[in-house]
VOTI-974840 format. One record per atom (N, C-alpha, C): atom name; residue number from 1; x, y, z. Coordinates in Angstrom, 3 decimals. Layout:
  atom    n        c1        c2        c3
    CA  NUM         X         Y         Z
...
END
This chain:
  atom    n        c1        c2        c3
     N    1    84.580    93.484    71.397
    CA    1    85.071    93.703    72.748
     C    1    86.560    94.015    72.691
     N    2    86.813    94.978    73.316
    CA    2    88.058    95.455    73.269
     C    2    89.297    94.493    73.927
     N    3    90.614    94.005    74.354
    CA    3    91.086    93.579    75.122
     C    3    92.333    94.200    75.649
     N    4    91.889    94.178    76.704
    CA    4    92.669    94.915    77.648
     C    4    93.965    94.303    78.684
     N    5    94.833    95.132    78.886
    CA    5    95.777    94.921    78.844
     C    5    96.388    95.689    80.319
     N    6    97.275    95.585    80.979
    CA    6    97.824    95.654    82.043
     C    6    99.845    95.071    82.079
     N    7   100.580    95.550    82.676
    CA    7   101.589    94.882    82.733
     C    7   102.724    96.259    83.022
     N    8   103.700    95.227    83.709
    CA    8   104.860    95.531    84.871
     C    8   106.165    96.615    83.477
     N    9   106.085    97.071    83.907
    CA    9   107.211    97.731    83.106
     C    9   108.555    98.619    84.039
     N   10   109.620    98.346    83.844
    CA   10   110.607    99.068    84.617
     C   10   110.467   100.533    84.407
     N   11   110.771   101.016    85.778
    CA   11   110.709   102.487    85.966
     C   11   111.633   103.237    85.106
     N   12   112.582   102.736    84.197
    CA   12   113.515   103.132    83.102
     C   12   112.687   103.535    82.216
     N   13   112.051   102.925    82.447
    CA   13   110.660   103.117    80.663
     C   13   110.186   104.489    80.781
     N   14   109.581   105.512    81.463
    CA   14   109.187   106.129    82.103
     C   14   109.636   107.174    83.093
     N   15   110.393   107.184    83.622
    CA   15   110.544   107.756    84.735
     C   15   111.885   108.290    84.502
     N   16   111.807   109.942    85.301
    CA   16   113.386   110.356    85.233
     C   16   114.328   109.794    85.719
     N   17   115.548   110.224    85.775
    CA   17   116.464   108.860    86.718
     C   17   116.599   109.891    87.814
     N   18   116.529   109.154    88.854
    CA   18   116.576   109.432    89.865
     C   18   118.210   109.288    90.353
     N   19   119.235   110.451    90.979
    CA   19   120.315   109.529    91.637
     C   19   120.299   108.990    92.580
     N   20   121.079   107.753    92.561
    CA   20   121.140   107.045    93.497
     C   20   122.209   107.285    94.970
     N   21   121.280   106.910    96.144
    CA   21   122.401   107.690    97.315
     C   21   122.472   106.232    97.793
     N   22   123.594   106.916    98.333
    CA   22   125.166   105.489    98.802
     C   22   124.659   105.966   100.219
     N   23   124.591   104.484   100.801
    CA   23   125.079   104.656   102.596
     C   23   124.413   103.866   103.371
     N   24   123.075   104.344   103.492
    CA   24   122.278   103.432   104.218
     C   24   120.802   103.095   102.982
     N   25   121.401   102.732   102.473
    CA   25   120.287   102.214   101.577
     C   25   120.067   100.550   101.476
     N   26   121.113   100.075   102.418
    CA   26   120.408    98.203   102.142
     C   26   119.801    98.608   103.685
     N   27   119.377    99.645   104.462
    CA   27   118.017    99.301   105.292
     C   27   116.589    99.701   104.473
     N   28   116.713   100.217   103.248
    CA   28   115.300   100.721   102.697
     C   28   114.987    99.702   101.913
     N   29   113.903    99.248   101.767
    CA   29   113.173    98.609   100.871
     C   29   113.002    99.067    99.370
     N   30   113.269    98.201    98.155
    CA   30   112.918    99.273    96.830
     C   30   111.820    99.191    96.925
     N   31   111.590   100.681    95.789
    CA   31   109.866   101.074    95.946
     C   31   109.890    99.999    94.581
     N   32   108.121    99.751    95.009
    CA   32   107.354    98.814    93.805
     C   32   108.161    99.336    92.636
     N   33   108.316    98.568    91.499
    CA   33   108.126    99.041    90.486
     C   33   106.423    99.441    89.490
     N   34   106.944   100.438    88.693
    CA   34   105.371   100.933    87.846
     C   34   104.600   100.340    87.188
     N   35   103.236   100.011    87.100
    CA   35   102.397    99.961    86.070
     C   35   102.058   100.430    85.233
     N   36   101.871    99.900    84.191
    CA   36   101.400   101.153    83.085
     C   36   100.285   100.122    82.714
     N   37    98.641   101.054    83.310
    CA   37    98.014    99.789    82.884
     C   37    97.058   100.506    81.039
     N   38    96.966    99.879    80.502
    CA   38    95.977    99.811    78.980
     C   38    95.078    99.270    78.372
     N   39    94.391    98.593    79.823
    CA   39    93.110    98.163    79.603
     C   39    92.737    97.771    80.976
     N   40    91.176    97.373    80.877
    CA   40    90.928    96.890    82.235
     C   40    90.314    95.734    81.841
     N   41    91.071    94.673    82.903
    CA   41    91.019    92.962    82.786
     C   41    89.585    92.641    83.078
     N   42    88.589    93.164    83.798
    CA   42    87.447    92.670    84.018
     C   42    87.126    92.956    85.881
     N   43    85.937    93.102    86.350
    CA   43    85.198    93.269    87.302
     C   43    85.869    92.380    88.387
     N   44    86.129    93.156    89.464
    CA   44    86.681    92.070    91.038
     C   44    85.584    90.845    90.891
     N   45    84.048    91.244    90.967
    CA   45    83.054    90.180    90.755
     C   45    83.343    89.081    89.808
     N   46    83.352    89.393    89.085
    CA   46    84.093    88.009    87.964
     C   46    84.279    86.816    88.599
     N   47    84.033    86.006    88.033
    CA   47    84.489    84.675    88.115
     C   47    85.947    84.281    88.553
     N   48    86.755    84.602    86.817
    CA   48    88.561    84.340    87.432
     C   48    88.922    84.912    88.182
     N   49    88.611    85.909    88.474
    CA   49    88.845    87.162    89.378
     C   49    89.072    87.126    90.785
     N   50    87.340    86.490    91.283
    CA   50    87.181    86.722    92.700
     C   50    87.871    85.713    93.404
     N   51    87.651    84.759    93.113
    CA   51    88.624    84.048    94.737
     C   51    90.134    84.185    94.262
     N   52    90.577    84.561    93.158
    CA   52    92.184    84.874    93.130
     C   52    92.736    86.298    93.780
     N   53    91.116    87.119    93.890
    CA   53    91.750    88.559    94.143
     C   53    91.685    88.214    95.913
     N   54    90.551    87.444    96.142
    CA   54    90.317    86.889    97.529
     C   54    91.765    86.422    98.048
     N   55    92.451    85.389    97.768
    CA   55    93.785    85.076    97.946
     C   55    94.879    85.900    98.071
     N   56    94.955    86.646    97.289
    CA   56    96.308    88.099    97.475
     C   56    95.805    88.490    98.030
     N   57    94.213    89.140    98.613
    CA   57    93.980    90.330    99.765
     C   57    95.062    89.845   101.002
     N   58    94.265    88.292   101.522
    CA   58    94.418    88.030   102.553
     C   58    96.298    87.911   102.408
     N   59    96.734    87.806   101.612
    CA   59    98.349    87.443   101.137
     C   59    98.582    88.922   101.629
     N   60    98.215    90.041   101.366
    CA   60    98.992    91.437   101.466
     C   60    98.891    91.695   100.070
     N   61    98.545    91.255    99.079
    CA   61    99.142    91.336    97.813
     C   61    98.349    91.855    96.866
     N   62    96.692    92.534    97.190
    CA   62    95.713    93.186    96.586
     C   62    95.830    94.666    96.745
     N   63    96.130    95.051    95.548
    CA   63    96.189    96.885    95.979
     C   63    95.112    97.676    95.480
     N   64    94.444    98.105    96.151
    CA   64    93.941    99.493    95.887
     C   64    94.146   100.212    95.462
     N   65    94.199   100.993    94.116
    CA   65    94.276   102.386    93.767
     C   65    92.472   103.081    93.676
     N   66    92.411   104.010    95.065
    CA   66    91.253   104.411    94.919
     C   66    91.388   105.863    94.075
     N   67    90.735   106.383    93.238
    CA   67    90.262   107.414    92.735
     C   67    88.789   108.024    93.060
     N   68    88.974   109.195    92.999
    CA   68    87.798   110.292    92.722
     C   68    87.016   109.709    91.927
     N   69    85.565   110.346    91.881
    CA   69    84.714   110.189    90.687
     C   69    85.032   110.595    89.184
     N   70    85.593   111.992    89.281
    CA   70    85.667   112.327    87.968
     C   70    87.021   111.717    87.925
     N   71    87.648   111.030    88.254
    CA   71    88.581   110.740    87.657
     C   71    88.314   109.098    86.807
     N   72    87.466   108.905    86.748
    CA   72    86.938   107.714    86.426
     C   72    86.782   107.862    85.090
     N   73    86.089   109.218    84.162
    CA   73    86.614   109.462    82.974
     C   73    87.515   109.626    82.203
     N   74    88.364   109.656    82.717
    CA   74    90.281   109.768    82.594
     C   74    90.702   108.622    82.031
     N   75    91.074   109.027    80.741
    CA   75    91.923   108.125    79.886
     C   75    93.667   107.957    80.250
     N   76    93.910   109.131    80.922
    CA   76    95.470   109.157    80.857
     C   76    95.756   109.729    82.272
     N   77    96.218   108.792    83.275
    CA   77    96.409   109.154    84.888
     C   77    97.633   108.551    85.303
     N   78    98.094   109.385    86.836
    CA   78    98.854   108.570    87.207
     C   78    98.742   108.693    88.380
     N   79    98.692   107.567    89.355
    CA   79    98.291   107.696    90.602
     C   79    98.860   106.425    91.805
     N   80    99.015   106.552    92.636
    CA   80    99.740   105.391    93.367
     C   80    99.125   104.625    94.200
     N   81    98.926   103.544    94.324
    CA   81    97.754   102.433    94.884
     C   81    98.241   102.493    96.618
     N   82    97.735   101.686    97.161
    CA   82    97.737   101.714    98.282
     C   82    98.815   100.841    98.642
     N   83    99.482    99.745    97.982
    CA   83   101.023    99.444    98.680
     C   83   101.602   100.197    98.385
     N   84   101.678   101.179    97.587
    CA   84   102.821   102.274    97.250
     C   84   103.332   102.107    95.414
     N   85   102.763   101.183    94.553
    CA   85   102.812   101.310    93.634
     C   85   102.629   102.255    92.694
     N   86   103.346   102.546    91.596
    CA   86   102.570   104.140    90.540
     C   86   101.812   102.753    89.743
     N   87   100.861   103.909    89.341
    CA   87    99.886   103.266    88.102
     C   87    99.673   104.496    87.001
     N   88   100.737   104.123    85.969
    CA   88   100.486   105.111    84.595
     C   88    99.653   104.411    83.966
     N   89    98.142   104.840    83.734
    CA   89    97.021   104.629    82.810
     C   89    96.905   105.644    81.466
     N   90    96.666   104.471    80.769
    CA   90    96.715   105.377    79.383
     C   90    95.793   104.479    78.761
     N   91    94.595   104.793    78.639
    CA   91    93.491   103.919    78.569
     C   91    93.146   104.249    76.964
     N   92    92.232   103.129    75.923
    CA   92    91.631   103.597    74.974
     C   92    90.643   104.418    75.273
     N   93    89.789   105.103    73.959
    CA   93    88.468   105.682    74.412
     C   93    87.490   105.111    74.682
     N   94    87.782   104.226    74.353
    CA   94    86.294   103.245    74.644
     C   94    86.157   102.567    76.112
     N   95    87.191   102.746    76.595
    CA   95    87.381   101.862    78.079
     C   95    87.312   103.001    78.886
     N   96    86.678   102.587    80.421
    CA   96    86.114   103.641    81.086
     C   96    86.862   102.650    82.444
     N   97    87.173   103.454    83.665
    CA   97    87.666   102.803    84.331
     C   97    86.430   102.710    85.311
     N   98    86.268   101.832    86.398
    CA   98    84.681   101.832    87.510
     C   98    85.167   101.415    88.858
     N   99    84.156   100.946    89.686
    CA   99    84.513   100.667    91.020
     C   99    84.390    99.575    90.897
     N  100    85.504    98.825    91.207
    CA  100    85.983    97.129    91.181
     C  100    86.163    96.992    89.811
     N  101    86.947    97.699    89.279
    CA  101    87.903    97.157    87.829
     C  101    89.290    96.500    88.300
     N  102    89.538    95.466    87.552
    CA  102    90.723    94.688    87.796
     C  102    91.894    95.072    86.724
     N  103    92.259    96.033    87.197
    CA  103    93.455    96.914    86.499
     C  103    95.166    96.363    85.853
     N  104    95.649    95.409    86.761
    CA  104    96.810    94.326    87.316
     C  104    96.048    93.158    87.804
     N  105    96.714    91.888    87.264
    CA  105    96.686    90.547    87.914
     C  105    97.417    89.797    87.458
     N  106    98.164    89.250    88.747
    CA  106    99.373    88.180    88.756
     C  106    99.455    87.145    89.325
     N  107   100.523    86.393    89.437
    CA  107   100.355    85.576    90.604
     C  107   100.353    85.879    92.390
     N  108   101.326    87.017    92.108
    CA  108   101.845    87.813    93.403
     C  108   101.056    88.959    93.911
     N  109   100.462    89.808    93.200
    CA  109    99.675    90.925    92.940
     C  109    98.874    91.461    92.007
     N  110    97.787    92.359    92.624
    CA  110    96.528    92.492    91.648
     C  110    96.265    94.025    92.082
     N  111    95.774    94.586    91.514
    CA  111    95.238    96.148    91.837
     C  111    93.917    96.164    90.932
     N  112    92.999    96.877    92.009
    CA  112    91.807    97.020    91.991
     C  112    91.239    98.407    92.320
     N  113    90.642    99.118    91.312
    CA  113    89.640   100.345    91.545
     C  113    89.291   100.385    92.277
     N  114    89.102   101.390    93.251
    CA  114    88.143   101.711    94.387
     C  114    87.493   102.921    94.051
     N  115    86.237   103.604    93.976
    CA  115    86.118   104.803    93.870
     C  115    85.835   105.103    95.584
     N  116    86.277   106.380    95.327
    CA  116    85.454   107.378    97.094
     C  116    84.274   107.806    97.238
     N  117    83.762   107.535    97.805
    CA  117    81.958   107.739    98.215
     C  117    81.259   109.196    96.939
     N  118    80.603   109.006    95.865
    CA  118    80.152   110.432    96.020
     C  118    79.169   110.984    96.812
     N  119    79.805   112.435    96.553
    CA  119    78.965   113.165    97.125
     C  119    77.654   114.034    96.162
     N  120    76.719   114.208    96.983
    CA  120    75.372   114.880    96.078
     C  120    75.310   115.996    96.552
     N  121    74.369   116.695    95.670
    CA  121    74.116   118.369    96.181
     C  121    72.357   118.498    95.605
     N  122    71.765   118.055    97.046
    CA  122    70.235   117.819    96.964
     C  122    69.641   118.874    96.849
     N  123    68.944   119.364    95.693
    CA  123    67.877   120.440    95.514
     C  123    66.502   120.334    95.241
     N  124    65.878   121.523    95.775
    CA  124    64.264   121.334    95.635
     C  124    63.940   122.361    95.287
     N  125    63.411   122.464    93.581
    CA  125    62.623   123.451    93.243
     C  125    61.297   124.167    94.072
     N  126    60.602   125.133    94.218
    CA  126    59.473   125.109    94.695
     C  126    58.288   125.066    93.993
     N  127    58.208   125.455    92.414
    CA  127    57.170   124.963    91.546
     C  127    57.749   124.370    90.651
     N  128    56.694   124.237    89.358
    CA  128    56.876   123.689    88.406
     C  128    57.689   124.295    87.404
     N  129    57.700   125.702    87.486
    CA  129    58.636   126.536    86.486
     C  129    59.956   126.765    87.026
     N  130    60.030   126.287    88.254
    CA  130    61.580   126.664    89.159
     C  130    62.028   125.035    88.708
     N  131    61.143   123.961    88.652
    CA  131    62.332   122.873    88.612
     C  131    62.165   122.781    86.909
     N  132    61.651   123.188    86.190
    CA  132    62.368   123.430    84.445
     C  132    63.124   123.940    84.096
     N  133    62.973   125.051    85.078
    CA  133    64.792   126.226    85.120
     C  133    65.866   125.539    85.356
     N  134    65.626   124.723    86.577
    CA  134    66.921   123.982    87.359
     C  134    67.132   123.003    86.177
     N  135    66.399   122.843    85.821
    CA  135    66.522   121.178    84.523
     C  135    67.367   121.426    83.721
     N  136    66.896   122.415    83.241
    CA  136    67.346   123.580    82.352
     C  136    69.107   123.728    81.545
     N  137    69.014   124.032    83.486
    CA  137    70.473   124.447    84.089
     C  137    71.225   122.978    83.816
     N  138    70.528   122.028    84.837
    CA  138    71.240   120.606    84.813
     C  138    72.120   119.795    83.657
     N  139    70.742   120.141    82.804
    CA  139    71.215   119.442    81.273
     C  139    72.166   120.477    80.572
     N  140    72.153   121.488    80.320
    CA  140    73.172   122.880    79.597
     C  140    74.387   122.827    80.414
     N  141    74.427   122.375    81.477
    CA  141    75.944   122.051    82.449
     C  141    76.562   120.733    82.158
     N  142    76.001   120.047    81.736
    CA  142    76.305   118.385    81.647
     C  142    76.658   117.789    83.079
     N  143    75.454   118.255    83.964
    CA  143    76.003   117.666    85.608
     C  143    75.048   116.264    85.107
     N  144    75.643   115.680    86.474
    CA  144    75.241   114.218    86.349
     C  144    74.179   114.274    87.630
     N  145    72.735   113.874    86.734
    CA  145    71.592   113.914    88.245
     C  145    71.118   112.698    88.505
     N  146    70.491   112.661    89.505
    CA  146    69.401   111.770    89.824
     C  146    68.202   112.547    90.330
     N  147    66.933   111.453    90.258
    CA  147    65.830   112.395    90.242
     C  147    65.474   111.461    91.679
     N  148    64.726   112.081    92.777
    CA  148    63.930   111.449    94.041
     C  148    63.151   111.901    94.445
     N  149    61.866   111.728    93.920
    CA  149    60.425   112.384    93.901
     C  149    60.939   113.712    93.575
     N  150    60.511   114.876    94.281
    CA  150    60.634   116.032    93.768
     C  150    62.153   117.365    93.657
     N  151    63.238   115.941    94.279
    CA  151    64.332   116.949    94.435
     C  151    64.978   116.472    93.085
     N  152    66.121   117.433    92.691
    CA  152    66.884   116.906    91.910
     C  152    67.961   116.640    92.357
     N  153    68.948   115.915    92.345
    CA  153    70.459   115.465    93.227
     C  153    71.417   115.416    92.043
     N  154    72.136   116.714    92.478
    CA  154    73.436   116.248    91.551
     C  154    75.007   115.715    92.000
     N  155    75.535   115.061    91.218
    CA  155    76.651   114.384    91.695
     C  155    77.784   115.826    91.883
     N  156    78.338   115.618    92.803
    CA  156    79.632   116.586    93.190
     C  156    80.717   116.375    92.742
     N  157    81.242   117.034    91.018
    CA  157    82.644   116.149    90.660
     C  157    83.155   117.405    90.445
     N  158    83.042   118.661    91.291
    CA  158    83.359   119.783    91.418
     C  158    83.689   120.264    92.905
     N  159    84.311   121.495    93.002
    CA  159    83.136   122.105    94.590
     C  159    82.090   122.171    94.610
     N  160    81.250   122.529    95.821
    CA  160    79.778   122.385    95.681
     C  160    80.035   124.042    95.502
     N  161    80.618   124.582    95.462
    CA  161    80.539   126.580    95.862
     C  161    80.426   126.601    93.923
     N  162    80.878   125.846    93.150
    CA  162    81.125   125.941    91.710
     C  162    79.409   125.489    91.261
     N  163    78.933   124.735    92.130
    CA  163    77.606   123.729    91.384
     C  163    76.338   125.379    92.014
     N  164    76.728   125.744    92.863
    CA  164    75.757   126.583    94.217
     C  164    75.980   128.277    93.105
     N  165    77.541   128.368    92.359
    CA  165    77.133   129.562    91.685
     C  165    76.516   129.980    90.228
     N  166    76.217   128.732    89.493
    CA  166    75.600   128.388    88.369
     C  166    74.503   129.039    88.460
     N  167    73.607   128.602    89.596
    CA  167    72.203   128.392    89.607
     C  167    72.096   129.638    90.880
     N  168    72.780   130.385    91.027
    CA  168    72.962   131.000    92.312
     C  168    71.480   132.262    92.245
     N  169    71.355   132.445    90.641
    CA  169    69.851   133.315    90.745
     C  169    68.500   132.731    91.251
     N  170    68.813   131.180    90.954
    CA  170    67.498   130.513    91.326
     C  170    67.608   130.429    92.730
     N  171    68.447   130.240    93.541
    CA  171    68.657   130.244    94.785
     C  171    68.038   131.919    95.959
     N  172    68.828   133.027    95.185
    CA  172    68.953   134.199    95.719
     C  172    67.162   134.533    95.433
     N  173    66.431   134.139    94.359
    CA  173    64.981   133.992    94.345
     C  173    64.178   133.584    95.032
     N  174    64.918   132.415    95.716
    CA  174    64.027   131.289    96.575
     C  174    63.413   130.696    96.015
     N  175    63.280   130.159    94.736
    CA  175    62.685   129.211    93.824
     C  175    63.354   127.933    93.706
     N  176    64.422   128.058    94.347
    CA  176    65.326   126.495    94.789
     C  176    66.024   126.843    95.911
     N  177    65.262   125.293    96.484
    CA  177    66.081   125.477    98.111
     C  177    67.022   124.102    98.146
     N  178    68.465   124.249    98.741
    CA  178    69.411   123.522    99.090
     C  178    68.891   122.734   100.146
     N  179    68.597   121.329    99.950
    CA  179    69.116   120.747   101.280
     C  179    70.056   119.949   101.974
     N  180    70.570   120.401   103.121
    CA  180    72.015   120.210   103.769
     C  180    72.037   118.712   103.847
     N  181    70.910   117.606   103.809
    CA  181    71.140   116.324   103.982
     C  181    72.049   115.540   103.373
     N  182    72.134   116.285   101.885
    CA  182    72.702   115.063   100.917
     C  182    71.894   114.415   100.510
     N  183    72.450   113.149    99.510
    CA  183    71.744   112.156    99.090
     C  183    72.558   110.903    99.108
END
């Protein structure tokens, strides 16, 4: 098991220098300082986890950094949580980031994965040789499916106009029909 790692590092480490402006700056608040996180501490669900992450929510002190789906494969990101924190990730290969990874945890503050809803792009072959084509297609693309009785659903970590021109002969055939529901 790998162990993972998280921790506060000054924006010196990292970051260009910024100059500093004179005047009215004791009305601004400093911004957070950065994370640089290098592992992930373990699941919000967890045991140590949950009623401590429970405690900073209600404190103000639980941050969110939500990401995209595909960004969930991403070894090396940088992105800013929801109090306004940066989070430089520079992950091993073996560590994958998910929804409710515990990224930061302190006494004061914790940041937690969120992913954003995906989205699907529901298709329905009309025979048996139209959904081997689409299969075909699915697996030679490396899209990510799910199967539900007879449609195939693929995950959207693209545009859908990018997933819709792949397969756009099986479509213009009528041997696969789109449906607008989703999944």
């Amino acid at each position: 098991m790998t162990t993972a790692s998280a921790h506060r590092v000054s924006p010196h480490d990292h970051a260009p220098h910024h100059p500093h402006h004179h005047g009215d700056d004791h009305h601004h608040h400093a911004p957070r300082p950065s994370i640089r996180v290098e592992g992930v501490l373990g699941s919000r669900l967890d045991p140590p986890f949950a009623d401590h992450l429970h405690r900073l929510a209600h404190a103000g002190a639980c941050e969110d950094l939500i990401l995209d789906t595909v960004d969930l494969a991403r070894h090396r990101l940088r992105a800013v949580g929801s109090l306004g924190t940066e989070f430089l990730i520079a992950l091993p290969r073996d560590v994958v980031l998910f929804d409710g990874a515990v990224i930061a945890c302190g006494d004061h503050h914790a940041a937690v994965v969120r992913v954003t809803e995906r989205r699907w792009l529901r298709l329905r072959p009309t025979d048996a040789a139209a959904a081997l084509e689409l299969g075909w297609n699915a697996g030679n693309l490396h899209w990510r499916v799910r199967f539900d009785g007879d449609d195939l659903a693929v995950a959207l970590e693209a545009p859908e106009a990018d997933y819709r021109a792949r397969i756009a002969p099986l479509i213009a055939a009528g041997r696969v029909e789109i449906l607008e529901d989703g999944a």
